[in-house]
Every structure is written in structure tokens, then in C-alpha cells.
DRENLOMI-661027 format. One record per residue (C-alpha): residue number from 1; residue in one letter; x, y, z. Coordinates in nm, 2 decimals. Example, Ala and Ser with C-alpha at 12.3 -4.5 7.8 and 13.67 -1.06 7.14 Angstrom:
i	aa	x	y	z
1	a	1.23	-0.45	0.78;
2	s	1.37	-0.11	0.71;
# end
This chain:
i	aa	x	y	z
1	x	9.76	7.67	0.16;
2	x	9.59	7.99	0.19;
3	x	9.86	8.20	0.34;
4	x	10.06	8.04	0.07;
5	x	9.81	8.13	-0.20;
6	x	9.80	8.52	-0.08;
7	x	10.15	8.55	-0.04;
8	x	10.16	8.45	-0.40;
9	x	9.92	8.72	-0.50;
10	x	10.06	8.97	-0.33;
11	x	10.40	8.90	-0.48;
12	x	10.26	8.91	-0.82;
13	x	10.10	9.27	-0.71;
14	x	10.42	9.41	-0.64;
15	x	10.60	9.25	-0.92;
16	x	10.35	9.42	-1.17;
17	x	10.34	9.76	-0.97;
18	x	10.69	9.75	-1.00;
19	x	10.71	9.69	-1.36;
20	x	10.44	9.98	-1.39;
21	x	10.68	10.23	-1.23;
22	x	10.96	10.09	-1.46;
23	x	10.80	10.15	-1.75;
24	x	10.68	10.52	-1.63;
25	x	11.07	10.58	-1.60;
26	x	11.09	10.48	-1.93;
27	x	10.85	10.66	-2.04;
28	x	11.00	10.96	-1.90;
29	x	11.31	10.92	-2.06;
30	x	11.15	10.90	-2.35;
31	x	11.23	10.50	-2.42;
32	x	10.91	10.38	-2.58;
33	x	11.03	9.99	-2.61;
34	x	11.13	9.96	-2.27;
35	x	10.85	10.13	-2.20;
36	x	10.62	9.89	-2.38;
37	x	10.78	9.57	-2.25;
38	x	10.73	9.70	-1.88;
39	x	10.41	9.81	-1.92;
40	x	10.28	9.44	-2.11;
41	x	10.47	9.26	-1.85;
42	x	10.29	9.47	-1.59;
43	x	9.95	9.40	-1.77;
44	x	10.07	9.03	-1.73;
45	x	10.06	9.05	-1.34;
46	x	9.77	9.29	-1.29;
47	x	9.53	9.20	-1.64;
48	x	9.21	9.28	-1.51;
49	x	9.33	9.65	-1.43;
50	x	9.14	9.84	-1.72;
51	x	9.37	10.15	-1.65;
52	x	9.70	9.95	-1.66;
53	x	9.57	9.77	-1.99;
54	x	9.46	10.12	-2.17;
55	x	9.83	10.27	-2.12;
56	x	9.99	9.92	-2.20;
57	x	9.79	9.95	-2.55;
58	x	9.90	10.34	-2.58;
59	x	10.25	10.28	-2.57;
60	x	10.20	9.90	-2.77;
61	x	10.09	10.14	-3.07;
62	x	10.36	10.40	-3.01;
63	x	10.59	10.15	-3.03;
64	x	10.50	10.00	-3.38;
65	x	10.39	9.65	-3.15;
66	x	10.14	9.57	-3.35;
67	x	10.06	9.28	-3.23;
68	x	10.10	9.36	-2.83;
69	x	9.84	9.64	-2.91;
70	x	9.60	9.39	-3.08;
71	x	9.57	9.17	-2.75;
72	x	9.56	9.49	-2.56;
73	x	9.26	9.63	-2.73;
74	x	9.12	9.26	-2.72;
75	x	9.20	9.22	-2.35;
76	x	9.02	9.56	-2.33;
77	x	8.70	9.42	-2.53;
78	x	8.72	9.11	-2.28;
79	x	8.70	9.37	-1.98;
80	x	8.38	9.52	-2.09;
81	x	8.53	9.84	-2.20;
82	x	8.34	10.07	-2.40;
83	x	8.58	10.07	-2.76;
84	x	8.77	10.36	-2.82;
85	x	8.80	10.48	-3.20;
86	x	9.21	10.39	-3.17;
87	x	9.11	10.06	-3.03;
88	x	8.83	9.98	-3.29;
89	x	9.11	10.10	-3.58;
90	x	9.36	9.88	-3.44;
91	x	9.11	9.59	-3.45;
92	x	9.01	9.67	-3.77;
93	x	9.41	9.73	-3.88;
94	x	9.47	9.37	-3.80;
95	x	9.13	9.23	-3.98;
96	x	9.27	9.40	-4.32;
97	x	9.68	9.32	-4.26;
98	x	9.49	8.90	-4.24;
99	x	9.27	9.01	-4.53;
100	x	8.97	8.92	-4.29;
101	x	8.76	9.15	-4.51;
102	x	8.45	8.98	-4.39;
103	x	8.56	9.04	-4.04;
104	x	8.66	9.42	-4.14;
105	x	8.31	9.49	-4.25;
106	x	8.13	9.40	-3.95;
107	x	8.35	9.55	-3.74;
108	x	8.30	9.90	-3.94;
109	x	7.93	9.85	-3.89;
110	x	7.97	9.84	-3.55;
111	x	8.19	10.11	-3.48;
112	x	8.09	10.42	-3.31;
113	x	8.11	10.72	-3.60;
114	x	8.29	10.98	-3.39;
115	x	8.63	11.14	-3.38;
116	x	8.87	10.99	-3.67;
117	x	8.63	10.69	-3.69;
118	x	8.40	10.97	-3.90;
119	x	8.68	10.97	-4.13;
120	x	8.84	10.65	-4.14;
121	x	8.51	10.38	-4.17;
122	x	8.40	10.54	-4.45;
123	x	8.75	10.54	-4.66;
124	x	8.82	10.18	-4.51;
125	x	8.47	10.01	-4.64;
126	x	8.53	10.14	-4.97;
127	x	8.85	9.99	-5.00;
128	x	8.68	9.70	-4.89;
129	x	8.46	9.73	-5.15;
130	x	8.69	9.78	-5.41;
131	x	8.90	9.46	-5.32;
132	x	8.58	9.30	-5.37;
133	x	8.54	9.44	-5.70;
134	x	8.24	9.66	-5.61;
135	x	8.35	9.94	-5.73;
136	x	8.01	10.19	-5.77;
137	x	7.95	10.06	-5.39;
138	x	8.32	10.17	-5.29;
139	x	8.25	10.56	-5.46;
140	x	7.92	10.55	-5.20;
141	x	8.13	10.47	-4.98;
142	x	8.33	10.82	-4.99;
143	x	8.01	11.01	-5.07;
144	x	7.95	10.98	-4.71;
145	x	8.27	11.27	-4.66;
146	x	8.13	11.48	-4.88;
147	x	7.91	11.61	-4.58;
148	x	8.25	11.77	-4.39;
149	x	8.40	11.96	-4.54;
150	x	8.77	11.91	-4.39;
151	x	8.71	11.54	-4.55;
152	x	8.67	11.66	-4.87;
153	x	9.05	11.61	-5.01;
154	x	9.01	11.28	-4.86;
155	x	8.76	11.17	-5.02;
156	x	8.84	11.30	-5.38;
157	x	9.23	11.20	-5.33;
158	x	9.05	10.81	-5.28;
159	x	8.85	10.89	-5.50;
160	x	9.11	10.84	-5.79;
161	x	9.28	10.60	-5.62;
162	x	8.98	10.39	-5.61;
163	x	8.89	10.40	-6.00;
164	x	9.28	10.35	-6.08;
165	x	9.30	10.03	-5.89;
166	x	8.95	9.92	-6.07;
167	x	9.14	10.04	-6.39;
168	x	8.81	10.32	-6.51;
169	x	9.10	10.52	-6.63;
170	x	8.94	10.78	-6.80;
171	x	8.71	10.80	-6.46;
172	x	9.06	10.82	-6.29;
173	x	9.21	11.04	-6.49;
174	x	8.95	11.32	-6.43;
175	x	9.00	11.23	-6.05;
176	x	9.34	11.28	-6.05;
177	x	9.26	11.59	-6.19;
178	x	9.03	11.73	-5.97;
179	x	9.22	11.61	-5.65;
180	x	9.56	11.73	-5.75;
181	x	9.40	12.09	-5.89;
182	x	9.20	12.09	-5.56;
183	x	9.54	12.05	-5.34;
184	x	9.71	12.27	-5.62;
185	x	9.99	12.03	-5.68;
186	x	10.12	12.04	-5.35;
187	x	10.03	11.60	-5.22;
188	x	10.33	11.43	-5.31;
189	x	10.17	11.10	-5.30;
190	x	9.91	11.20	-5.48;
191	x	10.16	11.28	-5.74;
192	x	10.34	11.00	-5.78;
193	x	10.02	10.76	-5.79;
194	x	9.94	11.01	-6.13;
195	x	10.26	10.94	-6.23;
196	x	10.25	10.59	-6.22;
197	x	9.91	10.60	-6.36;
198	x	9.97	10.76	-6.66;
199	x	10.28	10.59	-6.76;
200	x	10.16	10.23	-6.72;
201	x	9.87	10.33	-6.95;
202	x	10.09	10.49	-7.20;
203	x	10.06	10.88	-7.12;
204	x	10.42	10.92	-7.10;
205	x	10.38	11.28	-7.18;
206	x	10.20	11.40	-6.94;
207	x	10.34	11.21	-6.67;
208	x	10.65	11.41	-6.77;
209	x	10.41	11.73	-6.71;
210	x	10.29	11.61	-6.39;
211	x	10.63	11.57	-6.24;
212	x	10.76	11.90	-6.40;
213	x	10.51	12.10	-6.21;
214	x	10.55	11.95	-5.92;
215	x	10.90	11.99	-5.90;
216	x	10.85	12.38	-6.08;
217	x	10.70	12.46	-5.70;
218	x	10.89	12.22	-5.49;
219	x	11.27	12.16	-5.63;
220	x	11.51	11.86	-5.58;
221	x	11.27	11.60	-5.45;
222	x	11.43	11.29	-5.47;
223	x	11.13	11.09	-5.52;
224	x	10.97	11.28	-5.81;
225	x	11.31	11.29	-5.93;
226	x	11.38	10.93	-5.91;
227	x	11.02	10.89	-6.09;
228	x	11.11	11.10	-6.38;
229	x	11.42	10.88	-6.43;
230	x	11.26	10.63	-6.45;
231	x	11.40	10.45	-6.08;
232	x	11.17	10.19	-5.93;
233	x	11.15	10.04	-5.59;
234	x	11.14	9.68	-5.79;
235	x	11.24	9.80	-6.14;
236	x	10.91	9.82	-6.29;
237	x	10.58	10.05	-6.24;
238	x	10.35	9.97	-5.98;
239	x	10.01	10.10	-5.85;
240	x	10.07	10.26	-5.53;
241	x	9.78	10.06	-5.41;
242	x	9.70	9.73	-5.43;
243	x	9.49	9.56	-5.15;
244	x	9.28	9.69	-4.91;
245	x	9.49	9.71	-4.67;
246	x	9.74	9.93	-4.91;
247	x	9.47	10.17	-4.98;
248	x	9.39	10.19	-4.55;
249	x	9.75	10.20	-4.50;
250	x	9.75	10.53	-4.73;
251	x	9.44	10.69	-4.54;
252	x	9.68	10.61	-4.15;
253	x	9.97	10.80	-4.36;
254	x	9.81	11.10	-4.44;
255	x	9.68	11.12	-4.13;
256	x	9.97	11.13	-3.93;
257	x	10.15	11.35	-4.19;
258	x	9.86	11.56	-4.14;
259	x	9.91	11.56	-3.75;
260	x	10.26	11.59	-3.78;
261	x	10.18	11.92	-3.98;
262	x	10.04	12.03	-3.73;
263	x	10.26	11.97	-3.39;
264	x	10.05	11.68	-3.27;
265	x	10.32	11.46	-3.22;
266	x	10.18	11.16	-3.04;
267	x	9.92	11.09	-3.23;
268	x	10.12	11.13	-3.52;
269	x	10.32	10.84	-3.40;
270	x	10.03	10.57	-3.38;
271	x	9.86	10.68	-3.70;
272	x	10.19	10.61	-3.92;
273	x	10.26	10.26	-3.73;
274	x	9.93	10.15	-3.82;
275	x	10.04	10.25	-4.13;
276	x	10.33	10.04	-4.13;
277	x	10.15	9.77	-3.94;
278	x	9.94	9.73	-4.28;
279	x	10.22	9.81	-4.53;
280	x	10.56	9.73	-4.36;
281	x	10.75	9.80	-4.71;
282	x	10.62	10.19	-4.68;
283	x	10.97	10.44	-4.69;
284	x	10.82	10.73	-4.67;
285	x	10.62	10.65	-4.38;
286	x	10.94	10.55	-4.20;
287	x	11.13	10.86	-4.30;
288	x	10.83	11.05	-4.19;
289	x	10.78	10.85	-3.84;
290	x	11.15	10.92	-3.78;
291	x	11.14	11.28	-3.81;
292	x	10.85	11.29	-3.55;
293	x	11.05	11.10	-3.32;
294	x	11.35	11.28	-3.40;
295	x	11.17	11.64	-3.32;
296	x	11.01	11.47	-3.00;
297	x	11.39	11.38	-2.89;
298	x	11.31	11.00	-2.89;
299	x	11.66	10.90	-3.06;
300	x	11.66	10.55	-3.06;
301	x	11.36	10.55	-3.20;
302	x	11.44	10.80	-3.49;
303	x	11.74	10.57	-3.59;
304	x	11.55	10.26	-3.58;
305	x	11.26	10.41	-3.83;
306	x	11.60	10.60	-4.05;
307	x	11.78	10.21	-4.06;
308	x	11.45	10.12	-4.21;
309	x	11.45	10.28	-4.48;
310	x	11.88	10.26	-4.53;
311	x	11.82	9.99	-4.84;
312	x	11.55	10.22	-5.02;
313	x	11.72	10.26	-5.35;
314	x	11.52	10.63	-5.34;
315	x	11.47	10.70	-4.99;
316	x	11.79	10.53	-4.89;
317	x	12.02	10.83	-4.94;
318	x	11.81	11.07	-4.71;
319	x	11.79	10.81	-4.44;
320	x	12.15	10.77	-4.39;
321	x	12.17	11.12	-4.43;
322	x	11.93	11.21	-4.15;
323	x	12.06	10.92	-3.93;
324	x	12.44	11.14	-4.01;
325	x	12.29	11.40	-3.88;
326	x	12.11	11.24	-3.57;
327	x	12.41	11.13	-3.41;
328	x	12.53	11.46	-3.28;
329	x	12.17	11.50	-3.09;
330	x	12.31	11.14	-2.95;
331	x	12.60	11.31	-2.82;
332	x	12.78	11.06	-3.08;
333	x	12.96	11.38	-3.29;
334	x	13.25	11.10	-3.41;
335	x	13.02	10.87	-3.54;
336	x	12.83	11.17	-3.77;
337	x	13.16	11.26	-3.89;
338	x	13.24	10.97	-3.99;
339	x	12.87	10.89	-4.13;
340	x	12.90	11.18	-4.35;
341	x	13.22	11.11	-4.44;
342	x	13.15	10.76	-4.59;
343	x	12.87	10.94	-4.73;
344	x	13.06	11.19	-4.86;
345	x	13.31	10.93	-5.07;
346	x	13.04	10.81	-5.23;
347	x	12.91	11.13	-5.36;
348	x	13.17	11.39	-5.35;
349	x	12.97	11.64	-5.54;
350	x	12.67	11.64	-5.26;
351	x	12.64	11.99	-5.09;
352	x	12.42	11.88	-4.85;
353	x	12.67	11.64	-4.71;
354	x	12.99	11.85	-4.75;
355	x	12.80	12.12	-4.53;
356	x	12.69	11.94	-4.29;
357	x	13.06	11.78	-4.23;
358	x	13.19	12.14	-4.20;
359	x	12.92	12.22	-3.95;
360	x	12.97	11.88	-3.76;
361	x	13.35	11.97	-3.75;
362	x	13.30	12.34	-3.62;
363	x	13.07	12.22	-3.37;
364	x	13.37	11.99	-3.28;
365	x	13.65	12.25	-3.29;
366	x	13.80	12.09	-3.55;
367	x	13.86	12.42	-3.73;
368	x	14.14	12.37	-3.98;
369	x	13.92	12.07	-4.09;
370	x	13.58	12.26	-4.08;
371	x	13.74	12.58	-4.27;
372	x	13.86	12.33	-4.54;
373	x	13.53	12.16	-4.54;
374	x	13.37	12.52	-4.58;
375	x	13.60	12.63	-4.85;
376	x	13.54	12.36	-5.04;
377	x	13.17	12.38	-5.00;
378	x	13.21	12.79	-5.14;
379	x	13.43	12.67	-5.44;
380	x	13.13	12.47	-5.56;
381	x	12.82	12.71	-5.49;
382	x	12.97	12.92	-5.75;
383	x	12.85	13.26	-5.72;
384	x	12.67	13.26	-5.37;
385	x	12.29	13.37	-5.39;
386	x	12.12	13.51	-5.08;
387	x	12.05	13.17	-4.89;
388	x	12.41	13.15	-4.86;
389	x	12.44	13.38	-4.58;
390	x	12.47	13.10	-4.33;
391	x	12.79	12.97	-4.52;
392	x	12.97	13.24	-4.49;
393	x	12.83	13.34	-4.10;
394	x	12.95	12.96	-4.04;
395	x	13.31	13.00	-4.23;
396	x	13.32	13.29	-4.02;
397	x	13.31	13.21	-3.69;
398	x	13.54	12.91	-3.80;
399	x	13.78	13.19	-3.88;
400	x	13.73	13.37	-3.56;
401	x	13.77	13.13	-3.31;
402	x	14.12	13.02	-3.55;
403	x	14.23	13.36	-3.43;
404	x	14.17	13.48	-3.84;
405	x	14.00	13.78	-3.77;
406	x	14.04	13.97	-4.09;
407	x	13.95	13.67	-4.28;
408	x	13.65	13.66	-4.03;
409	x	13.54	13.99	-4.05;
410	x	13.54	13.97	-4.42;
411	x	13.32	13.65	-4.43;
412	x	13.08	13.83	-4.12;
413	x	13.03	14.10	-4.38;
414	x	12.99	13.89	-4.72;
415	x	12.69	13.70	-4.46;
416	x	12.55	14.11	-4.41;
417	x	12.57	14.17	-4.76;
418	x	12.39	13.87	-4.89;
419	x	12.08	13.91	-4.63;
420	x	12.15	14.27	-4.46;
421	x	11.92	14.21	-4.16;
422	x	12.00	13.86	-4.03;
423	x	12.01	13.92	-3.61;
424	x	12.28	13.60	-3.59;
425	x	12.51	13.77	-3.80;
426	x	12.49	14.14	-3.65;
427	x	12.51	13.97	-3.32;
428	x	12.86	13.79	-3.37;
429	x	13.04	14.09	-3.56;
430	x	12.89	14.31	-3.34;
431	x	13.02	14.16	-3.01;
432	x	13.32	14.08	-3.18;
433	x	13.40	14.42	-3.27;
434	x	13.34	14.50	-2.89;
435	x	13.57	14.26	-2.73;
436	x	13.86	14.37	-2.96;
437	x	13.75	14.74	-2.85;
438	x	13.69	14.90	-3.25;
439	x	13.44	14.99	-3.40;
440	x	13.23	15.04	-3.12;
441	x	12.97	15.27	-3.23;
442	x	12.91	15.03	-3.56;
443	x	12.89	14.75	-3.33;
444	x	12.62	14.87	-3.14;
445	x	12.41	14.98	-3.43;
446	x	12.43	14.64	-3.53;
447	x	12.33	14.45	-3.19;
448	x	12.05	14.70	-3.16;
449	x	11.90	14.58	-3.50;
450	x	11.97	14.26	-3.36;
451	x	11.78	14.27	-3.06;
452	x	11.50	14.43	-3.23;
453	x	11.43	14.17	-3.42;
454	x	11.50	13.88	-3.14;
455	x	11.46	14.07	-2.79;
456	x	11.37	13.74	-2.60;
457	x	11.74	13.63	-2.76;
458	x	11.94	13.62	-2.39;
459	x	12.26	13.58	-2.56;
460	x	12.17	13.93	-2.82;
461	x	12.01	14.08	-2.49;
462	x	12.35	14.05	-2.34;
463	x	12.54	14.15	-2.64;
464	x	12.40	14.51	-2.61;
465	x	12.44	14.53	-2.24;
466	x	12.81	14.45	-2.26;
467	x	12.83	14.70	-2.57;
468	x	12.65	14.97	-2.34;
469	x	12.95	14.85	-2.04;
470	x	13.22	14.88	-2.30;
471	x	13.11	15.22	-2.37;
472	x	13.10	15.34	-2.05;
473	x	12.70	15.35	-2.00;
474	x	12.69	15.16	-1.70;
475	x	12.36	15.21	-1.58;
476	x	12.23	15.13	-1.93;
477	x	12.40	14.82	-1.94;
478	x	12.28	14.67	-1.58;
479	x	11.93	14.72	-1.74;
480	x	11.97	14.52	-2.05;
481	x	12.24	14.30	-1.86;
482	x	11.97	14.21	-1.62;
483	x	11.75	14.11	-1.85;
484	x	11.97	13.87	-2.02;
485	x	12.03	13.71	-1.69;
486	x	11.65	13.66	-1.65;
487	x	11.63	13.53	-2.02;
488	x	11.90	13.26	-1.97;
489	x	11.99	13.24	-1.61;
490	x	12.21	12.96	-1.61;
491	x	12.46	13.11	-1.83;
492	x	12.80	13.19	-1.69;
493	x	12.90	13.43	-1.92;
494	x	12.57	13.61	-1.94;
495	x	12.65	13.63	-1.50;
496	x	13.01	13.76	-1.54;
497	x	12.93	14.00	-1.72;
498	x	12.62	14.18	-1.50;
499	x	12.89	14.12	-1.19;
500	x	13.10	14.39	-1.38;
501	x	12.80	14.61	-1.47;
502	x	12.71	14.63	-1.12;
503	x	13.08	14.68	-1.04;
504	x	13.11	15.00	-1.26;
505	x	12.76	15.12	-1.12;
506	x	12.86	15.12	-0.78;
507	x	12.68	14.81	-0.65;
508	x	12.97	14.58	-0.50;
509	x	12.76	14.35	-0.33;
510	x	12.56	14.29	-0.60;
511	x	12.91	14.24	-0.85;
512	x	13.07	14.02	-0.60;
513	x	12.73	13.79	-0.55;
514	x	12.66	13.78	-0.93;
515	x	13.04	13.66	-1.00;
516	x	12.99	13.40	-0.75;
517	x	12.69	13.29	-0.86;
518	x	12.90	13.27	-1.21;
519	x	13.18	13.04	-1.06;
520	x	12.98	12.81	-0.97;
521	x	12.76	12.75	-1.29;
522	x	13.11	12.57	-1.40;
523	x	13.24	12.81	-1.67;
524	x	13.55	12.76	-1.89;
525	x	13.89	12.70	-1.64;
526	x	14.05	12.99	-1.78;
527	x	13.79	13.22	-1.71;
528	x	13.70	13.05	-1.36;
529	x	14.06	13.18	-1.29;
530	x	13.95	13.55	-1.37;
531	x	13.60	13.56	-1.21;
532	x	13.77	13.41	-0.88;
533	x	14.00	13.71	-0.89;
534	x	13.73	13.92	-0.90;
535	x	13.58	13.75	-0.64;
536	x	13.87	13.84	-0.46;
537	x	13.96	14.21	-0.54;
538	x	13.71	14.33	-0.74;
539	x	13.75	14.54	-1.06;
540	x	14.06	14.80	-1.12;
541	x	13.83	15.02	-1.26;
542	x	14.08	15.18	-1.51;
543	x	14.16	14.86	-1.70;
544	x	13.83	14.71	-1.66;
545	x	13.68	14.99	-1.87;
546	x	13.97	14.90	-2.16;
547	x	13.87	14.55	-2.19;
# end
């Protein structure tokens, strides 16, 4: 019975070690639900490994698994473990999403005031208090920010919220003030809880003026828009905060918005689930959380936070839209054409959409399609302003690689007029000008301005190199050419092209090692076919030099 007894143990060691490694793989490729199941499964066959549990309650949390992260952090408690701030929030999360206020309170007492708990306790036991109707106690509450200064915002945007939910409006009112003046318009929430404010107690006015100013300094926001149209999530007004565990879910979100800000990705992540953990119906923290994931290439992810937010009847469109545009980092180009062009029915007159279709379609060299897209796009900007550069830099190249080179040129220049200085666009016309051999002089004028402004650019690096080959300056060009190789090694192009330098400058070993090294980073058949001839017999030195 024994042997039978440790063969069974060590078979459940290896079965969680396994899962362990599993869920590292997934972690690595950046699959944060398989990740999560491995890692809880693993937990499952090991739980008295502190270390195991820790990282099982990481990921839990990353994952929006509420739940799987409460046990965690309990299992952790269970084990003796000295609370973390994360794992005394999550605790305290759960508590206010069961409106265990009682439960929440004591918890807050207990917890260690460090880190984001400094923060955090303080805004969360006033919402406490305010649930309960203790309203005086829940402004003491904040007081206790006032003390650091980068809590300060906090504390006065609660503040308002706070004495808007206990209905002291004109108290409220002079908060709002005060918070919105002291962020100088610039907190969209903020903005819209004003908004609401005022028009449920009549102020219609200034609501008006609230949302004017906001969108005065930051145009075309759908949601301040939709509020000055009068469009409601349910069809009528509605504090932004209602419960406790509203007004703590509002404190996680401007948290992670706040660490988003500011590159911190990862924690970004866990701040708005526990947001969404305590206010599942929350768009803009979905829309947010899929950006994050989105910039931190964790796709799935991003698409399941964007189909979140799909029915919104604000946030909807700009879901879908950023779900369009998500596909082609999927490697699913098809399905973003088609996203956008569903899209694109349904609102023919949306630029937003229209571009990004003839962008999608270029991408795709689709360029018939994508120049029709584009042309279509220019017939409705009207009279293009100087943020329209990239239109016509985009049409452009559509034009060029269609073998429309006058056309091209022409839109290459319009993209120069509009923004004189932009190094994309001096790049392009540049190099195109040298591998159709006019205007060679011009052309390198402009790729020097180019890589003046972007000289750890490989791509511009080699531009001028090949603009110094083309005009004979040989030795010039290995120098620059060299230095585009060592920007972006990997490039076959960048390779070809410093095999011919060193060609012209005398070095044949070094041409007929650098073409080699080209051919085999897999370039384009038809020019394979050319470098292997090189390979073969070198450069005739007469007609290489009229390329």
C-alpha cells in the first residue's frame, strides 16, 4: 500500500510540474487563459507550493478570473503568507462585488497601508461609508490623501462623486468644479458624471457648457458626443455611481488608465479587471483593457475585451472598429476587409472606416481597389489640411507600385507640400527617383533631410547609401550601406545592395559573401534570380553603374 501510495504522489508531482511548464509556454506566447487554466490545474496537484500559488493568482487576475484569483489569494492566506496589497484588494474586490460591506471594512482595517493600498483603503472606506449613508464620515475618509500630494486628484475627483451620490448638490457642484478646473478639463469621466449631474437636477445649460469645453480641447469624442445628444446606455440619466462597489470600481479604472499612461502594461491589466470584476457592465474599461492588450500583442485577448463592448449603443461603434483593425495584427487581413466593409455599409460617410479599408487593401496589394478606396476617401476631405499628408503619401505608393508613376509623383509631392519635412515621404520619392535614374541630385537632398531626422531608420540609412552607389560614390555608399545592414540585418534588400557597393569599391569577396548572405534571407523569386547571378559572375560594371 505504500509503494502504491508514493507512486501515486509522485504521479501527481509530475502531472502538476507538467502543467506548470504548460502554462509557462503559454505564457510565453502570450495566451493568458491557457495560461491560467494550467497554472490552477497545477496549483490543484502541488497546493501547498506558495510559489506555484502566487503566479497561479497573477495570471488568475490577468485573466479577468475573478473568482480563480479569489481562492488563490485565500489559498495564499491559508498558507501563512504575509498579504500582498494585490491580494488584500482582490479580497476586498470580492467583499464589495457580495456587498459584504461589513466584511470590507474589517478587512481595510487590517490592511497593511503601503504601495496602492495608501491609495486605495482610504477611497474604498469612504464609499463604504457613503453606501451606509455616512456621508461627513466618507469626506474623512479622503482627507486622509490630502497628505500626498499625487493623491490629490483622487481624492477631490471622489470627492464630488461622493456628495453627488448623497445628493448635497450644491456641495457637488462646487466639487465638480474644483476637480474638473484642477485637471483642466482634460478627465473624461469626470466629465460625463458633471454632465449627468447637472441635467438630472435641471442645469441643462451648463451641462451643455460642460460638454462644449470639453469637446473645444478634445474633438469628436463619441461619448461626450452621444451625452450631448442626449444617447443613454438605458435611455435615461443615471449616476455614474451607485454602490460601493461602483464608486471602487471607478478608483481600479483610473488606476489602470493611469498605468496604462504610463507604459506599465501588466499592472494595467489587473487594475481594470478588478474593475470589471466589480462593474462587469463598464465599456470603457473594456475598450481601455483591449487596447493594453492589443499594444502588448496579446490578440485574443484584445478581441475578447473589443466583443465586449460590440452591443454598447456608444462604445459599440469603436469596438468593432478596433476589432476591424485587429485582425490584420492576426494575420486575418480578409476578415478586416470585410469587417470594415460591413462597417462601412452601414455608414458610408465614416472617414475613419473608408481609410482604413484603403490601407487594409494596399497592405493587401489590392491596388485598383485601395486607389479607389483612397480616391474616394480625397473626394470627401474636401480641401486637404496638413494632417492629410499621409493620404496622399498612401495614394501614392498605391500609384507607384500600379506602375502610375506620374500620378505618384504628383501625390509624393501634394504629401511634401502639405507637411514639407515628413522623412517617410522624402524617403519614398527620393529612392524612387533613384531607381528610375532622374532627378538624382534632388533625390539625395531629400533622403539626406530624411535621415537627419530618422538616422537609426535602416531602411532611410540605406536609401542614401544606394543614392551615394547610384551616383558613383562608392566608398561613400559602403559607409552608409554598412550601417543599414547593422540597423536591420535581416533584410535582403538592405544586403543586395552593400554586395554591389563593395563590388564597385573593389572588395569582391566581401560583394560575393554579402549577396550570399542575401539569398538566403529568402528574398522575392525574381530577385533571388538576379542576386544568384551575381553570385555567379559578379557585376558588369558598365551596366551596374546605369541601374
Amino acid at each position: 500500500m505504500i509503494g502504491k501510495a508514493a507512486d501515486a504522489a509522485e504521479a501527481a508531482d509530475a502531472k502538476a510540474f507538467g502543467d506548470y511548464l504548460s502554462g509557462r509556454f503559454a505564457i510565453v506566447n502570450r495566451d493568458t487563459e491557457a495560461a491560467a487554466d494550467y497554472y490552477i490545474r497545477a496549483v490543484a496537484g502541488d497546493p501547498n507550493n506558495t510559489e506555484l500559488v502566487h503566479q497561479a493568482f497573477t495570471i488568475a487576475i490577468a485573466g479577468g478570473r475573478h473568482d480563480d484569483a479569489v481562492r488563490m489569494a485565500q489559498r495564499l492566506a491559508d498558507l501563512k503568507e504575509k498579504p500582498t496589497g494585490l491580494t488584500d484588494l482582490v479580497l476586498l474586490a470580492d467583499d464589495l462585488k457580495r456587498d459584504k460591506l461589513a466584511e470590507a471594512r474589517t478587512r481595510i482595517d487590517g490592511m497593511a497601508r503601503n504601495g496602492i493600498v495608501e491609495l486605495m483603503a482610504p477611497v474604498i472606506s469612504a464609499w463604504i461609508d457613503a453606501a451606509e449613508g455616512k456621508t461627513d464620515d466618507a469626506l474623512a475618509d479622503l482627507d486622509q490623501l490630502a497628505a500626498n500630494k499625487g493623491f490629490v486628484i483622487f481624492m477631490k475627483t471622489h470627492r464630488a462623486y461622493i456628495l453627488d451620490f448623497a445628493g448635497r448638490v450644491e456641495e457637488a457642484t462646487a466639487a465638480y468644479d474644483e476637480a474638473i478646473a484642477l485637471q483642466k478639463g482634460a478627465d473624461l469621466r469626470l466629465v460625463l458624471a458633471y454632465g449627468r449631474f447637472l441635467e438630472r437636477h435641471g442645469k441643462t445649460d451648463q451641462a451643455k457648457a460642460v460638454y462644449a469645453a470639453y469637446l473645444h480641447s478634445y474633438p469628436s469624442n463619441v461619448l461626450i458626443e452621444a451625452a450631448q445628444q442626449g444617447v443613454r446606455d438605458d435611455g435615461a440619466l443615471y449616476p455614474v455611481i451607485k454602490t460601493a462597489a461602483d464608486g471602487a470600481a471607478e478608483a481600479f479604472f483610473s488606476t489602470g488608465r493611469a498605468l496604462a499612461q504610463e507604459r506599465s502594461r501588466g499592472s494595467a491589466v489587473m487594475y481594470l479587471q478588478l474593475a470589471l470584476a466589480l462593474k462587469p457592465h463598464f465599456p470603457v474599461a473594456n475598450l481601455l483593457l483591449g487596447d493594453v492588450f492589443d499594444r502588448d500583442g496579446q490578440y485574443d485577448e484584445a478581441l475578447a475585451a473589443y466583443k465586449a463592448v460590440m452591443d454598447d449603443p456608444v462604445l459599440g461603434w469603436d469596438a468593432r472598429f478596433e476589432a476591424a483593425l485587429l485582425y490584420n495584427q492576426m494575420d486575418k487581413p480578409e476578415k478586416s476587409i470585410e469587417a470594415l466593409q460591413g462597417m462601412l455599409a452601414e455608414r458610408p460617410e465614416s472617414l475613419n472606416v473608408l481609410t482604413s479599408l484603403a490601407d487594409t487593401l494596399r497592405s493587401e496589394e489590392r491596388f485598383p481597389e485601395a486607389r479607389a478606396a483612397y480616391d474616394k476617401v480625397m473626394a470627401k476631405i474636401g480641401t486637404p489640411a496638413e494632417r492629410h499628408w499621409a493620404l496622399f503619401y498612401a495614394r501614392g505608393i498605391t500609384f507607384e507600385r500600379m506602375e502610375m508613376w506620374q500620378e505618384a509623383e504628383a501625390d509624393f509631392r501634394k504629401a511634401l507640400q502639405l507637411s514639407p519635412d515628413q522623412p517617410l515621404v522624402l524617403n519614398y520619392l527620393g529612392y524612387s527617383l533613384i531607381e528610375q535614374g532622374v532627378k538624382l541630385d534632388e533625390a539625395l537632398v531629400m533622403i539626406q533631410k530624411a535621415v537627419e531626422q530618422r538616422p537609426d531608420d535602416g531602411y532611410i540609412v540605406d536609401s542614401l547609401g544606394w543614392a551615394l552607389y547610384r551616383l558613383g560614390r562608392y566608398t561613400e555608399a559602403v559607409e552608409w550601406l554598412e550601417k543599414a545592414a547593422a540597423l536591420i540585418p535581416e533584410d535582403p534588400t538592405i544586403n543586395d545592395h552593400l554586395g554591389d557597393a563593395y563590388w564597385q569599391a573593389g572588395r569582391r569577396l566581401d560583394a560575393t559573401f554579402q549577396w550570399r548572405h542575401a539569398a538566403a534571407m529568402k528574398p522575392e523569386a525574381e530577385e533571388l534570380v538576379k542576386i544568384e547571378a551575381k553570385i555567379k559572375s559578379g557585376l558588369d560594371t558598365e551596366k551596374r553603374s546605369e541601374k
